[in-house]
N, C-alpha and C positions, 0 to 999 in steps of 0.2 A: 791401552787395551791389550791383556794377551792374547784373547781368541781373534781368529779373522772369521767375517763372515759372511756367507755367499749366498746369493739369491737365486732363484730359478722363474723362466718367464712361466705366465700364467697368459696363456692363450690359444684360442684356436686355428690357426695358423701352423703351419710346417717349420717347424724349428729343430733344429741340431744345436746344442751349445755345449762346450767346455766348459763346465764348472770350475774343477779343480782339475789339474796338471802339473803334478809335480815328481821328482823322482821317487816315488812310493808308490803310488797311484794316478789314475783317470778315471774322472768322477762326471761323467755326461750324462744329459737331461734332453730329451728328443721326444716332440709333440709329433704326430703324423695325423691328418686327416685321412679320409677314406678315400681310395687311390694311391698314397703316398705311400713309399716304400725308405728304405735305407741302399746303400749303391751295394751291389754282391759282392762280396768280399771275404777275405781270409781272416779269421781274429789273430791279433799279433800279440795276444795275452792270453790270461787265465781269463773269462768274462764272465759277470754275474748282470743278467737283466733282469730287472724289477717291473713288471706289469704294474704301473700306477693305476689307470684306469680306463678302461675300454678291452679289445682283443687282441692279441700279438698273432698273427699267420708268419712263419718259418717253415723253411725248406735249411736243413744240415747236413752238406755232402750230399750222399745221392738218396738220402732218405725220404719219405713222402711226405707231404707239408704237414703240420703241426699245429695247433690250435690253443692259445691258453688266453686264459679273464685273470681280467685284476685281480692281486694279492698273489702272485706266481712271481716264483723267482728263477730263474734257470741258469745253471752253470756251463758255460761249454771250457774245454780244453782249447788252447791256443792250436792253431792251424785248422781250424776248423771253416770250409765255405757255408757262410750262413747267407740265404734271402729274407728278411724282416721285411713284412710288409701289413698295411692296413687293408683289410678286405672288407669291413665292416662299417656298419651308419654313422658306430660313435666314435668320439677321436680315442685317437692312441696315445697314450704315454708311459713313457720307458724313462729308467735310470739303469744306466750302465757304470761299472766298476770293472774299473778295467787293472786289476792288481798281479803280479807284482807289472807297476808301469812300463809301457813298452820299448823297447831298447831301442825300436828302428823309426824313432819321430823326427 
């Protein structure tokens, strides 16, 4: 087989996963219920987040929070402090690419 191939959970439930990790990219898949957040943090790449399905609430730096629905895709520049968080009924899910992969793993 030359392709490999990766699956992604399908649930509702609080999941973080690494898909792929490789020196190119990071390819993550993160479910969040309502309540559920991601930890605050600095992006250590280029980041592209992919609204799957439900709402993404973000705070970037010292900006005021942010609101986007499924089919949004958002690019932030590395160093950026982002809070991702679920404020909403339905769940959250995000695909992250995290390209060029980060140097300080």
């Amino acid at each position: 087989m030359i392709e490999q191939i990766f699956k992604l959970t399908n649930s509702k439930q609080k999941t973080i996963e690494r898909i792929i990790c490789d020196e190119n990219l990071h390819y993550n898949h993160m479910i969040l219920p309502k309540g559920e957040s991601l930890p605050l943090h600095k992006t250590n790449s280029n980041v592209y987040m992919y609204v799957v399905r439900g709402t993404l609430s973000i705070s970037l730096n010292d900006q005021a929070k942010s609101v986007y629905e499924s089919g949004t895709i958002l690019k932030l520049s590395e160093g950026i402090l982002m809070n991702a968080l679920n404020e909403h009924d339905d769940i959250l899910e995000l695909t992250v690419v995290k390209a060029p992969a980060p140097k300080n793993i």
